[in-house]
N, C-alpha and C positions, 0 to 999 in steps of 0.2 A: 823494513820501516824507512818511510823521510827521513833523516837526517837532521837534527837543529841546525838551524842556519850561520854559518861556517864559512861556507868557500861559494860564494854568488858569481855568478857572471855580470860583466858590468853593463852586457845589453839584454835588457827583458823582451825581445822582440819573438824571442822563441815563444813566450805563452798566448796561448789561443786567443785570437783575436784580439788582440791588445798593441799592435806593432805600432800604434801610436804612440808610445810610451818612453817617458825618456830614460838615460843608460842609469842604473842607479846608481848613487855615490856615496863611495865605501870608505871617502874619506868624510863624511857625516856619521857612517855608522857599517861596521861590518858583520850586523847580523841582516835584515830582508833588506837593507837598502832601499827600501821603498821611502817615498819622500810624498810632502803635496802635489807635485805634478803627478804622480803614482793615482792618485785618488782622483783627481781633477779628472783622467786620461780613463779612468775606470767608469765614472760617473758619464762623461761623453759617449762611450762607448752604450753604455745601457737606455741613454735618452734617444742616440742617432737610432738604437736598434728597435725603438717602439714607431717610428715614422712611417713604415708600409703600413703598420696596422690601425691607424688617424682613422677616425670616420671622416666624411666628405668636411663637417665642420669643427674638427676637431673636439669634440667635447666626450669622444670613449677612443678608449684605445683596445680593440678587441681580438684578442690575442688567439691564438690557435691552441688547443688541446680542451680536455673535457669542464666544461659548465657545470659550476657551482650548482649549490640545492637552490640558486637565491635567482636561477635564473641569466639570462646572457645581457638581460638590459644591466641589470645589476654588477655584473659582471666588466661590460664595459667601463660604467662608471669609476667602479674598483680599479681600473686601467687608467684611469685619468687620474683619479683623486691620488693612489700609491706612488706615480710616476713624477707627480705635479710636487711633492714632497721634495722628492731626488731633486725636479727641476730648481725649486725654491734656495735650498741649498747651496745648490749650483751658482745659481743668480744672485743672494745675497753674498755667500763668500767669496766671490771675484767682483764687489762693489757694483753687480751692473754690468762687469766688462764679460758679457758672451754675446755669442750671434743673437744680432738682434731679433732671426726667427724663434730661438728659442720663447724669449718674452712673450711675442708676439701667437707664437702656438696655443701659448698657459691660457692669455688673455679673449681668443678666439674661441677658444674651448671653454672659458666660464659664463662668456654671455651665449653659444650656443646651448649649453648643458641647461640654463636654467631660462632659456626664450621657451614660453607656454608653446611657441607655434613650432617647437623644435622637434615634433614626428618622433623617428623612434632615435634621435639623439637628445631628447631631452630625461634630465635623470628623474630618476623614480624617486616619488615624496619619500621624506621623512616619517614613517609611522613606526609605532610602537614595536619595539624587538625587531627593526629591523637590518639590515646588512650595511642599508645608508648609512646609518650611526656612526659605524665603523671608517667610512670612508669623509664623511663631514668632518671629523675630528683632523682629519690628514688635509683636507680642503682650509680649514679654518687654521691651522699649525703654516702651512703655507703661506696662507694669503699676510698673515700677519710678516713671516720673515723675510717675505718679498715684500712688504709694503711698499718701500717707494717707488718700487719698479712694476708694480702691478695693480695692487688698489689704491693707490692715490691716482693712476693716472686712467682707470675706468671710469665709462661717464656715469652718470647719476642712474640712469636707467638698469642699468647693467649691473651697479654697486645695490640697488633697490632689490635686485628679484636674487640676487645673491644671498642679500642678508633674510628675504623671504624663503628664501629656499632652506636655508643653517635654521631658522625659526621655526621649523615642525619637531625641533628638539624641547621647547618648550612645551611644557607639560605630557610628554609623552612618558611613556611607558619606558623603563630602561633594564635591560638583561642585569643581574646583580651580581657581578663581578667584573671586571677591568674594563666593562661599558661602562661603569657608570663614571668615569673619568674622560671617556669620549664625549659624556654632555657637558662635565664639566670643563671641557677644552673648548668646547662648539660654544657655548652660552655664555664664556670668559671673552671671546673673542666678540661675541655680538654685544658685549659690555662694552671694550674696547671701540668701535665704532657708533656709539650710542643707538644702537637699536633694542629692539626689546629683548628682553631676560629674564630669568630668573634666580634672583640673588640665591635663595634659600634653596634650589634644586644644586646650585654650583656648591654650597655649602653645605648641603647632604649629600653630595658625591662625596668629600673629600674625608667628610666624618665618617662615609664606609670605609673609607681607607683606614681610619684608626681601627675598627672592629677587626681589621684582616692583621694587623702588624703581629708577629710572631716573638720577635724581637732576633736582633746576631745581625739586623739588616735584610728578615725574610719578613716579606708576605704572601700571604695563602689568596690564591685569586677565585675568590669568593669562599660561603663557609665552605668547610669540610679541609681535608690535606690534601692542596691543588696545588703542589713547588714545582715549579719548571723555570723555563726562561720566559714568560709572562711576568716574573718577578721584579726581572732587570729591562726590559723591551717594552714595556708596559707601566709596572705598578711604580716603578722610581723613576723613569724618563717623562711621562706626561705630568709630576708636581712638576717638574724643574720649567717645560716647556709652559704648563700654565701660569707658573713664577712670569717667565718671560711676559707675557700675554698681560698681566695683571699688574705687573709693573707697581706704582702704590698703592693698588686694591688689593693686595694680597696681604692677609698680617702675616706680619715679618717673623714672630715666632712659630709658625708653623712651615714657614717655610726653612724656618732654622733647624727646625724637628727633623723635616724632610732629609734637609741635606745631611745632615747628621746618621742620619740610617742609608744614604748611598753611598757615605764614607765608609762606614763600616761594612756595606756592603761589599763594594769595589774590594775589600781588601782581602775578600774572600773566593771573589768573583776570579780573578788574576787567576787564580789556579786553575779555574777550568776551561783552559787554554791547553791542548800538546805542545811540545816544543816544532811541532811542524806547523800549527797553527789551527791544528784541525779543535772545531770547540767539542765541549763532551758531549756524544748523543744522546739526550734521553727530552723527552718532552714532546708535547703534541707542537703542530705549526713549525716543525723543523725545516721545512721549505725555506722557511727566512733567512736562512743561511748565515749571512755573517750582518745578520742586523743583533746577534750576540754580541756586537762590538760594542753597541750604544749605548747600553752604561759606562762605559770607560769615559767614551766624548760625553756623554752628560755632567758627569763626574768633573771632567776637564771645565767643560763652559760654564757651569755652578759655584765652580772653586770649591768642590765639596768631593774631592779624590785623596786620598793617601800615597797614591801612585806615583814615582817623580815620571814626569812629562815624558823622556826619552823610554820609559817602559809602557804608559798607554800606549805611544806609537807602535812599539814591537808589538804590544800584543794586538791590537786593532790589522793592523799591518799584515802582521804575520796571519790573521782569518783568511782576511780578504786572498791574501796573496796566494795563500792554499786552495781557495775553490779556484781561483783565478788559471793556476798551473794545473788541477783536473778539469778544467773544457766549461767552466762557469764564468762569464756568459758563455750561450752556445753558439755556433758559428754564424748563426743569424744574429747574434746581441741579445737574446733574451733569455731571460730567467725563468727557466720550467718550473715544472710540478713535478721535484726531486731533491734530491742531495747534488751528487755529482751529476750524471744523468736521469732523464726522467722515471720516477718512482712514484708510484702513486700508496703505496701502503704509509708512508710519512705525510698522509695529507688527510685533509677530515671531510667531511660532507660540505663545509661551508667553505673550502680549497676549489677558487675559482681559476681561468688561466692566468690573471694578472695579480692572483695573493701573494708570488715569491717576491713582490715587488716593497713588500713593507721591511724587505730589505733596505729598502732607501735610508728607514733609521742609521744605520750603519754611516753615511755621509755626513752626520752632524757635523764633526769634527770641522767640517767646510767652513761653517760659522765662524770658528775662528781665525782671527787673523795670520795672514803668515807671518806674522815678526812673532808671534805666539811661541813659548817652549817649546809642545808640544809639536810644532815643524820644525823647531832649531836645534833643540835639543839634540846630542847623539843619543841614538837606539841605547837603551840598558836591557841587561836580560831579562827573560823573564820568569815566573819564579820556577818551573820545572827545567830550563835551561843550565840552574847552578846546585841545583838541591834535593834530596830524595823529600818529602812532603807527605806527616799523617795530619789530616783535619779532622776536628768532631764538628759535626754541625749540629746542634741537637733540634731546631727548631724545623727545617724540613726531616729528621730524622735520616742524614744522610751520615756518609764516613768517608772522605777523600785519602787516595792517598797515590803518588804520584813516584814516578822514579826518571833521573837526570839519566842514566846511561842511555836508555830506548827513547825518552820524551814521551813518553805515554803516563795519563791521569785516567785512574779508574774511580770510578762512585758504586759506594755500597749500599743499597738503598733498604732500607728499614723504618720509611715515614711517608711515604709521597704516593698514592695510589690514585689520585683526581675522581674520588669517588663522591657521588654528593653524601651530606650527611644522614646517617641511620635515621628509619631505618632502610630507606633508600638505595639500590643496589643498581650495579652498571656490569657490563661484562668488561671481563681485563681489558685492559691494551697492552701491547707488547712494550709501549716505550713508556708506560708509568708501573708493569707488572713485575718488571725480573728484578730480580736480587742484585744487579749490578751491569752499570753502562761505561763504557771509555769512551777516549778519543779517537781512537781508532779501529773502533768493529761496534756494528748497530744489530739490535735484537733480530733476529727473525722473524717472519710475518707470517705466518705462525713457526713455533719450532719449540723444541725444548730446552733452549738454552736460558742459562741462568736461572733456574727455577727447580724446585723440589715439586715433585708432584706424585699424590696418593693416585693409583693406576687401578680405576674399573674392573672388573669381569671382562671386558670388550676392549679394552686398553685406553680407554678414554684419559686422560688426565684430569686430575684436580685444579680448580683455577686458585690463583692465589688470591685474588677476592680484598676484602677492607684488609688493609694494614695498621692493624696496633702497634705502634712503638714501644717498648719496652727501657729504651737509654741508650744514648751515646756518650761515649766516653774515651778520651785516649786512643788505641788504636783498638775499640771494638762495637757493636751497636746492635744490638737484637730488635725481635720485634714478636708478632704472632700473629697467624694468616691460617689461611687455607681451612678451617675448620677442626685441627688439632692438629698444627704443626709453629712449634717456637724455634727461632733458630737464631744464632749466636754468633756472627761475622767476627774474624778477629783479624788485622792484616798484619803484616810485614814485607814492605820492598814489593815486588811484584808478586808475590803470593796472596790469597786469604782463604783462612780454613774455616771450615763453619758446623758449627755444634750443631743437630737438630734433634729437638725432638719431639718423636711422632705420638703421638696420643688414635691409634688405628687398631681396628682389629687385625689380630693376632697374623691372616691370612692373605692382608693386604698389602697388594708387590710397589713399589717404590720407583721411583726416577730423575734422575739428577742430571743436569746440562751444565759445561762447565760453559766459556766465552764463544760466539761464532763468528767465527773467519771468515773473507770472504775476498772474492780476488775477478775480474773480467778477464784476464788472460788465461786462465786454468785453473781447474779443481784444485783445492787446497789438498797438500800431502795427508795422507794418514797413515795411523799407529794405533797399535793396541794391544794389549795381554791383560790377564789375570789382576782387576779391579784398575786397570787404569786405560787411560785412551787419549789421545793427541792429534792436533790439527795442526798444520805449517803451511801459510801461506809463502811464495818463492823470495819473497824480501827476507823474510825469518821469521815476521810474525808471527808468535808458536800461542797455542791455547792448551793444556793440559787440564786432566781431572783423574785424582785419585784418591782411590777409596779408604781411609784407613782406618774404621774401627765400623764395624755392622755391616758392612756392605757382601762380606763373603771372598770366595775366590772366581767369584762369575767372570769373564772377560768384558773389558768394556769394550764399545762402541763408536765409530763416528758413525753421525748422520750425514748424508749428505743431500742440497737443493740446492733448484733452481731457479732463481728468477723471487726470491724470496728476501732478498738483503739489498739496503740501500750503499751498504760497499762494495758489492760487485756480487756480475753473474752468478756463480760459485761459489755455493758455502758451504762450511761443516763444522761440525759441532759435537764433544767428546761429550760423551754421555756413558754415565752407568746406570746399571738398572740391577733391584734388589728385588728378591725374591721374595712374595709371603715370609711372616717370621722374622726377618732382618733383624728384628729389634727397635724397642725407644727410642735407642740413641745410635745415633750417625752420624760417623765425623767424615769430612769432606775437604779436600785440598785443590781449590781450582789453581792457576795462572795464567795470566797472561804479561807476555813478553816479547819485546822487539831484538833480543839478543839469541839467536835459536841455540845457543849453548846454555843459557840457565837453567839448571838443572828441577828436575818436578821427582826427581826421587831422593832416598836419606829422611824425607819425612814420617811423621808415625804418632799413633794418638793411643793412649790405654785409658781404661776408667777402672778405678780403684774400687773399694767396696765400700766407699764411700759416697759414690758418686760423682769424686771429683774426676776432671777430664783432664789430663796432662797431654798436652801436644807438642809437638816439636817441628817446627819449619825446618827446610832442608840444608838451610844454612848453619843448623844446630840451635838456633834462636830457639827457647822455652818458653811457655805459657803454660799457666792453669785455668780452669775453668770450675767452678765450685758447686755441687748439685742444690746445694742449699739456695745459691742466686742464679741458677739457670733457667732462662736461658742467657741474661745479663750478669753478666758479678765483673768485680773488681776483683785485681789477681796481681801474680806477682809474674818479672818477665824476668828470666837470663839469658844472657846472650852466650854464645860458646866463648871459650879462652881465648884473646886471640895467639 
């Protein structure tokens, strides 16, 4: 595993492409030492690395690798509008003071992009449900925070066909979920310039936002259970930015409302950070990479954080800095269609070459000032750096829980399937389907890790399909899936055991995946005997899975792929598998861990003739689990003597 940040080096000159960067100073903070010239030096870097790819007149920036569903004119634009964000940030938070090409690019590329006689660099209208929506919103968030440096000093002409161009949001058609807050960005801002609008479309954007609030600081992006990071990157970053934009148009009670759910947000959000800075994988548009950060800086510029200053920075910090030391940007400056290297299974159909770039969220923080805390402040830790961590979430139906020795956060997911609502059906995804995501190893594309599955005649798997919640609580969270299977999460420290049960005939054989490992320099080590099986990447990364009540004396298994994981070449994955007959109930002990001495055996689960399930982690920690509230009950926990 990374290491939490400990013992830095005082010149960052070593991380890829960044040798602009000044030494960090460890007498402001000796956790990443990263500072605002850190971000400043990062933010240059990714602007100089978009300038080969300029059309002749600057208004797309058209990037190398595969085209979106939406098309390559689309796509270009998406290269201006994402990068022109970053630009603006840039340009506001240093008052003005950058190369004056920089301005002068934004400025050359707004009046080419929307000149009628602009050939194939002029952008594609605004129509109903489309891609522009997406990128208008980032266009108009822009134009506003560069204001004195860029639309006060375009001419009338060129300010005319701009505001003509944002104006095809008016009365259009809007996708219903965290679009419909791109119109109201785009139509807030053509308020702000007194062109034409519509009050009551900006104010039924903002009213879908109430139907989506969950409450705990989540909402669901659009109906049905849609939790990801759209929650933080989206549903709480554009009120704050339209706050900005709207200035006294805004009533102030709702903007109170707002902020008040991304405090409580933020205060949840902290945790799904590793201690190396990796954020937790799960969710669609994971491309984005460390634009994870941008509730923190929202939170910051709002005054509506619970976080003291010197820990936003750690944890923002600490993102960036991790893609920054795996090879992000890449040696040309630009942000693939990947995680660390280029991956195309973490991207969607509407993943064009320039979507990694709504990373730029991630630079708010530039907005503010440097006499600001949050750049003065010394680094504080952050929270898996001092603390083992169980969370309930009950509103995405999630279960965190984290541990300080390795810095690794795991999510036990029993609520979040991004399926539209019944009776409506989608097929899984890997990163909304498994029973549980970290910070450090991403699902499979396809595989069978983290998931139960009822196994065919032909060995097909069962998908796990809608996800009903069943309760979170303390340290445990059930739910029901797959067409007759409830299962029952219970965690402790780097363990969780999981109750299931299967509602199957009598003949049908069984499958369980515990975490999958994954490494570019070599196949992960493996292990196995008689119901258990083990994966070890060469840092220590370990993933176990063992079987302890239903499963038999079968041996488990690793799997092993290639070219399957957004963590590296090489992965594998412990897997048991039960035979017809198994039985109802099966108990199950995954881990995963950055310490390859935690132990995955001394565990063990009996069911009484009651039906209660008595388990025991391997550290002798007890739990019960009760047939009468299974797959969910409330229980009693002892921990051994010490």
């Amino acid at each position: 595993m990374t290491a939490p940040y400990v013992s830095l080096p005082d010149d960052p000159t070593h991380l890829p492409n960044l040798s602009s960067l000044p030494p960090a100073d460890h007498s402001l903070s000796p956790l990443t030492g990263w500072t605002r010239a850190h971000w400043e030096a990062v933010a240059d870097r990714l602007l100089d690395g978009l300038v080969p790819y300029a059309s002749p007149r600057l208004a797309q920036y058209r990037l190398p690798g595969r085209a979106s569903h939406s098309g390559p004119l689309s796509d270009g634009l998406e290269g201006f509008a994402r990068s022109f964000l970053l630009a603006a940030f840039r340009i506001a938070g240093s008052d003005g003071r950058v190369g004056p090409d920089l301005i002068e690019r934004y400025a050359a590329g707004l009046a080419a992009g929307t000149d009628p006689r602009g050939g194939d660099e002029r952008w594609p209208a605004i129509t109903d449900r489309a891609q522009p929506m997406v990128e208008a919103a980032s266009i108009a968030i822009a134009l506003h925070e560069s204001r004195p440096w860029l639309w006060d000093r375009l001419d009338d002409g060129v300010r005319g066909r701009i505001v003509e161009w944002l104006g095809g949001f008016v009365g259009a058609d809007v996708n219903d979920s965290n679009w419909r807050l791109f119109q109201v960005i785009t139509e807030e801002f053509l308020a702000s310039v007194g062109a034409p609008h519509s009050r009551a479309e900006i104010d039924a954007g903002l009213a879908r936002l109430e139907d989506w609030y969950r409450g705990g600081g989540w909402y669901t992006d659009g109906d049905g259970r849609k939790f990801d990071y759209y929650n933080g990157w989206a549903l709480h970053l554009y009120p704050v930015l339209w706050a900005r934009i709207a200035g006294p148009r805004a009533d102030a009670g709702l903007v109170a409302r707002h902020r008040g759910r991304l405090r409580e947000f933020l205060a949840v959000h902290q945790h799904f950070f590793g201690a190396d800075g990796a954020p937790l994988h799960q969710g669609r548009s994971l491309t984005y990479r460390f634009a994870t950060t941008a509730p923190l800086w929202a939170g910051a510029l709002a005054d509506a954080t619970p976080l003291p200053p010197g820990r936003t920075r750690r944890l923002a910090s600490g993102a960036l800095r991790h893609f920054a030391e795996r090879g992000v940007p890449d040696e040309r400056g630009l942000l693939t269609l990947g995680w660390y290297r280029p991956f195309l299974p973490v991207t969607q159909r509407y993943s064009g070459p320039a979507s990694p770039y709504w990373a730029s969220k991630a630079f708010l923080g530039l907005l503010l000032p440097e006499s600001h805390p949050v750049w003065t402040a010394p680094e504080e830790p952050a929270p898996v750096d001092t603390a083992d961590t169980t969370l309930a979430l009950p509103a995405p139906g999630w279960l965190l829980h984290s541990t300080a020795a390795d810095g690794l956060v795991r999510l036990v997911n029993h609520g979040s399937d991004r399926l539209p609502p019944p009776p409506a059906t989608a097929d899984d995804s890997p990163h909304y389907a498994r029973l549980a995501y970290s910070s450090a190893t991403a699902p499979e594309t396809p595989g069978p890790d983290n998931h139960l599955a009822l196994l065919a005649p032909d060995g097909t798997p069962s998908p796990r399909g809608r996800i009903h919640p069943l309760g979170v609580e303390g340290r445990r969270a059930a739910s029901h899936y797959g067409g007759g299977i409830e299962t029952t999460s219970v965690v402790h420290g780097p363990w969780e055991i999981r109750v299931h049960r299967v509602d199957a005939s009598p003949d049908t054989a069984v499958r369980e995946g515990g975490w999958a490992v994954a490494d570019d320099a070599a196949p992960p080590v493996r292990a196995s005997g008689p119901g258990w099986a083990l994966a070890r990447r060469a840092d220590g990364l370990t993933s176990a899975i063992v079987g302890l009540y239903g499963w038999g004396d079968g041996p488990g298994t690793v799997a092993r792929a290639v070219g399957t994981n957004a963590y590296g070449h090489h992965s594998a994955t412990p897997v048991l598998e039960g035979p017809g007959g198994s039985g109802p109930v099966l108990v199950t002990l995954v881990m995963l861990s950055g310490d390859p001495h935690t132990p995955h055996t001394g565990a063990s689960a009996t069911l009484d003739s009651d039906g209660q399930v008595d388990i025991r982690f391997p550290d002798g920690t007890r739990e019960q689990v009760r047939r009468d509230e299974l797959p969910y009950a409330t229980s009693s926990l002892t921990r051994p003597e010490e």
